[in-house]
matplotlib code that plots the C-alpha trace (Angstrom):
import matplotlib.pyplot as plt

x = [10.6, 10.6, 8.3, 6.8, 3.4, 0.7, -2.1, -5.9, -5.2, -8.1, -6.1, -3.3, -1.1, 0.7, 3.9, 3.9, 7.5, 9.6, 6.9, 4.2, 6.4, 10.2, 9.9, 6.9, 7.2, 4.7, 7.0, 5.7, 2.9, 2.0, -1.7, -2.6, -1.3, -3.3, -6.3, -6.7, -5.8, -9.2, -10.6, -9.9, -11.5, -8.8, -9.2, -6.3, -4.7, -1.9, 0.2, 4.1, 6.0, 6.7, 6.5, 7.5, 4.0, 0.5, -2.3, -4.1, -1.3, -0.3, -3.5, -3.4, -0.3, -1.4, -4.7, -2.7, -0.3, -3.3, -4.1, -7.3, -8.6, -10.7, -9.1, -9.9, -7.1, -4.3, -2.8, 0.3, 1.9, 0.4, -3.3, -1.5, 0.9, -2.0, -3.8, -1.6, -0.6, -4.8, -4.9, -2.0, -2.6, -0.2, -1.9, 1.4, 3.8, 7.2, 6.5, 10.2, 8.5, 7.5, 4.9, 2.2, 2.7, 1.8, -1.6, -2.6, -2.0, -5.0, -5.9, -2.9, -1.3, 2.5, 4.4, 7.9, 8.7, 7.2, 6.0, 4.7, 6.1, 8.5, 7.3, 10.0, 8.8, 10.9, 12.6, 14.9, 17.6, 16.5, 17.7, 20.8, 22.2, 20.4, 16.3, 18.0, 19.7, 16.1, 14.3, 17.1, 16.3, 12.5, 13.4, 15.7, 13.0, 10.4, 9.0, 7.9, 10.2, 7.5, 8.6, 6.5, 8.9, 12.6, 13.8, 17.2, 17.7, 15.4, 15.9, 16.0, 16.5, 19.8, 20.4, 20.5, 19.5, 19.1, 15.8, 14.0, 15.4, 19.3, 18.2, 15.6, 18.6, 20.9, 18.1, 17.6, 21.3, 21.5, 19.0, 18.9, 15.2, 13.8, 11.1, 7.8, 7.7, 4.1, 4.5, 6.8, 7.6, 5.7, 3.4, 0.6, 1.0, -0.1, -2.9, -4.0, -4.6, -6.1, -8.4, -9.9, -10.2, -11.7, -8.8, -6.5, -2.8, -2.8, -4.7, -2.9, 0.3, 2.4, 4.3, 7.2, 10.7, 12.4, 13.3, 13.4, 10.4, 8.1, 9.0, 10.8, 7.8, 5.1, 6.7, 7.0, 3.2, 2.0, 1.4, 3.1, 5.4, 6.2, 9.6, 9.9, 12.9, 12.4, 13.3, 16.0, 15.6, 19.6, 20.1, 23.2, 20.4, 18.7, 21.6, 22.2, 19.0, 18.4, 15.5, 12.9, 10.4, 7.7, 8.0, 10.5, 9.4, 10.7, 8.3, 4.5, 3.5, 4.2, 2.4, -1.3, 0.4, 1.7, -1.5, -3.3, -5.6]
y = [-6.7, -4.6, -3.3, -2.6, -2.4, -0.6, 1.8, 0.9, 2.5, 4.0, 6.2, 5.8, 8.7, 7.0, 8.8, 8.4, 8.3, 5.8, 4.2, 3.2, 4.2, 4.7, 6.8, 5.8, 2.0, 0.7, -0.9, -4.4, -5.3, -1.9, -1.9, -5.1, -3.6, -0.7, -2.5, -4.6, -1.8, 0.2, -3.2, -3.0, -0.2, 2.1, 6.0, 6.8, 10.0, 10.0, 12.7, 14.0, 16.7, 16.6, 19.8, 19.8, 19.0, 20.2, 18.3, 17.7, 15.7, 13.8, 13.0, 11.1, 9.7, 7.8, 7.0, 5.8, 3.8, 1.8, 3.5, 4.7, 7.7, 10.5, 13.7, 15.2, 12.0, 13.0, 16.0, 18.4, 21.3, 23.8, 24.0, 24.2, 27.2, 29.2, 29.1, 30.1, 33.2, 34.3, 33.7, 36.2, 38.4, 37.7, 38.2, 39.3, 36.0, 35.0, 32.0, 29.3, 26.8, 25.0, 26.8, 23.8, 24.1, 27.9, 26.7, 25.3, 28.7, 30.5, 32.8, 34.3, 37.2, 36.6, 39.5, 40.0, 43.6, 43.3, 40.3, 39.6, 36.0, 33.8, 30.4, 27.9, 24.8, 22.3, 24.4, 21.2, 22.3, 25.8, 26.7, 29.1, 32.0, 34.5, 32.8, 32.6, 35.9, 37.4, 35.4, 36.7, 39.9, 40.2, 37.9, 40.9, 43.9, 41.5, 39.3, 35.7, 32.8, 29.8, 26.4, 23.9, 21.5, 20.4, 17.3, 17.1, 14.6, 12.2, 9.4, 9.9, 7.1, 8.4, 8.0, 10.3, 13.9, 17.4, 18.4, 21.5, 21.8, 22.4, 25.7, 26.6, 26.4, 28.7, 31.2, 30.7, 31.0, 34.5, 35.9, 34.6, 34.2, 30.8, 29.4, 28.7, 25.0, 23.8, 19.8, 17.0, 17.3, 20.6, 19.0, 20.9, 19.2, 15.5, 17.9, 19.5, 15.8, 14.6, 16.7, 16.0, 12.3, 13.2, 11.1, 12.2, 11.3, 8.6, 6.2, 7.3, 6.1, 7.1, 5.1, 6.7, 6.2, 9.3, 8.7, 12.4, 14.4, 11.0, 8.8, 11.9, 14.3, 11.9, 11.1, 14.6, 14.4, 12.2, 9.8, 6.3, 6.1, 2.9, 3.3, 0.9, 0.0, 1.3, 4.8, 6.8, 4.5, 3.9, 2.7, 4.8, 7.7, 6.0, 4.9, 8.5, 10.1, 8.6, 8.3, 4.8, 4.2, 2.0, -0.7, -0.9, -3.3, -4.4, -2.6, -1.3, -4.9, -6.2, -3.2, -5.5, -8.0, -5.9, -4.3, -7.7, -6.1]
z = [-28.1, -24.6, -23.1, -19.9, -18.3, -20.4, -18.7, -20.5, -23.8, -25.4, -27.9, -29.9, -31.9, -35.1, -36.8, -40.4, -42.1, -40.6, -38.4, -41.4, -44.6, -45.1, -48.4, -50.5, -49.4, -46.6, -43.9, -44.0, -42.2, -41.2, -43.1, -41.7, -37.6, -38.9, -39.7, -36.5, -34.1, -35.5, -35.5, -32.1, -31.0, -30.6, -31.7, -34.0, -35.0, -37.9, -36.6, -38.3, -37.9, -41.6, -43.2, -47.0, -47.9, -47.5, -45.4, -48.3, -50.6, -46.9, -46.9, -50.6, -49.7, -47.1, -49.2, -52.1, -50.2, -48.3, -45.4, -45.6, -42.9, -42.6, -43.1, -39.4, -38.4, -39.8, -37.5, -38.8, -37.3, -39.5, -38.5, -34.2, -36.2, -37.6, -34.2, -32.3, -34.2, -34.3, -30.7, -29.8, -33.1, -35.7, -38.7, -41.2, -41.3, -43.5, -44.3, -44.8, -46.1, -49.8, -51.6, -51.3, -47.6, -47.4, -48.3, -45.1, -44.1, -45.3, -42.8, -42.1, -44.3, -45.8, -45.6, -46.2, -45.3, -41.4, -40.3, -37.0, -37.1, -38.9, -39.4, -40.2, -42.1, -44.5, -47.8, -48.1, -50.6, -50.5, -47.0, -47.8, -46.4, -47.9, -46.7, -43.3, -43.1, -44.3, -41.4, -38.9, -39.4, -39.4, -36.0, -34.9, -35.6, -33.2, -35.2, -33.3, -34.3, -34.6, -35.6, -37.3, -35.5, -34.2, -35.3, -35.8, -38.9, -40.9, -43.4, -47.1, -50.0, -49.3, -46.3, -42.9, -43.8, -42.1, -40.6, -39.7, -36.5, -37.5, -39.3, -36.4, -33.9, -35.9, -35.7, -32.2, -31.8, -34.1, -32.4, -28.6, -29.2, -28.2, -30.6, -30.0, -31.2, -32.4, -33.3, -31.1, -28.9, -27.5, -25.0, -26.2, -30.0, -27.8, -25.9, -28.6, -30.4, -27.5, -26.9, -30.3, -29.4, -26.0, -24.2, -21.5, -21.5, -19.4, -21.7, -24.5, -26.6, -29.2, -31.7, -33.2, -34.7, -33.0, -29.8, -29.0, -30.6, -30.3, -27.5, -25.3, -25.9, -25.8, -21.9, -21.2, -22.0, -19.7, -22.4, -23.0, -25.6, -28.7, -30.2, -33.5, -35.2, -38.3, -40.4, -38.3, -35.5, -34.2, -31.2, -30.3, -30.1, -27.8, -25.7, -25.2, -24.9, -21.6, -22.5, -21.4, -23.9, -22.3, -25.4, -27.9, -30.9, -34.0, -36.2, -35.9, -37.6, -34.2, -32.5, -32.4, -30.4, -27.7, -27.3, -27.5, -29.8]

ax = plt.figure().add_subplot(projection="3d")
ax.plot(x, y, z, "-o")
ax.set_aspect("equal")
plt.show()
């Protein structure tokens, strides 16, 4: 374990995949770290960048796997993406993403002939040529390239796999357009969360398995930042990231300890 010197913490942002689950298995230890840290009095918010399914069935995952929450503490991209286009007017969207995700995007108006916005989400196996060629071109005509997120790679049962962000960067690429980026590591993803727990930055933490989108972004923040060895953690990535998370530890079972909580 490394660490360096915590601020107060009065709030704490928890990924999901990787840092309390790899997969449908609990990491060990993680629902008892869980336990004690509310026990502790610390305001949690789940937050993941994962987009291949809705808030709802994240929700029941997390339930059926022993982690038990309210549904206003579990944070995705989707409710920041949906905001964001009403607050600048996009009202017709293409959305690339699964069809139970498009539900969290009631609202909003999918359109395929002139959308306003292209919102990029996971389609997993079903990113081809012909879904990003589509999205290249709405992109071309003026459409707003919005990304749920960025990440570059996650972990599967079988092994390292592709993220969003590979396919958002070809787009970005194509069309010389930068995208508007809604979860980690936009700073105003950790904002946005705080402000619902009525905490600011600096007495704030996230605890994540991505050295980049969680750790990096949660920095950029103003926020402290946990990396645990678990999921995609790899400590090449770290090495060159440059990045100085203020702990690394083991795994989120050891998270308690470090807070003394």
């Amino acid at each position: 374990m490394t660490r360096r010197v915590f601020p107060p913490l009065g709030a704490l942002l928890l990924d999901l995949d990787g840092v309390l689950y790899v997969e449908g298995t609990p990491v060990p230890g993680a629902r008892d770290a869980v336990e004690r840290l509310r026990a502790g009095g610390l305001g949690l918010r789940f937050v993941t960048n994962t987009t291949a399914h809705s808030h709802p069935e994240t929700l029941q995952k997390l339930r059926r796997l022993g982690f038990p929450l309210d549904e206003k503490e579990l944070v995705t991209p989707a409710a920041l993406a949906v905001s964001h286009c009403l607050a600048v007017g996009h009202h017709r969207v293409s959305l690339l993403m699964t069809d139970e995700v498009k539900g969290d995007f009631q609202g909003l108006d999918p359109d395929e002939q002139r959308p306003q916005a292209v919102i990029v989400g996971d389609l997993g196996e079903h990113f081809d040529y012909g879904v990003l060629n589509q999205a290249f071109r709405h992109i071309m005509d003026g459409a707003e390239l919005i990304a749920l997120q960025k990440n570059r790679y996650w972990r599967r049962a079988d092994g390292l796999s592709l993220d969003v962000g590979p396919f958002v960067a070809a787009l970005e690429y194509a069309t010389t357009q930068s995208a508007f980026v809604v979860g980690k590591p936009a700073p105003g993803f950790f904002h946005g969360v705080l402000r619902g727990l009525g905490s600011s930055p600096r007495e704030a933490a996230m605890v994540g398995d991505d050295v980049e989108s969680d750790v990096g972004g949660a920095l950029a923040a103003g926020l402290s930042g946990v990396l645990v060895r678990t999921g995609k953690y790899r400590q090449e990535a770290v090495e060159a990231s440059g990045i100085r998370p203020t702990a690394t530890i083991d795994s989120i079972a050891d998270l308690p300890d470090l807070l003394e909580v």
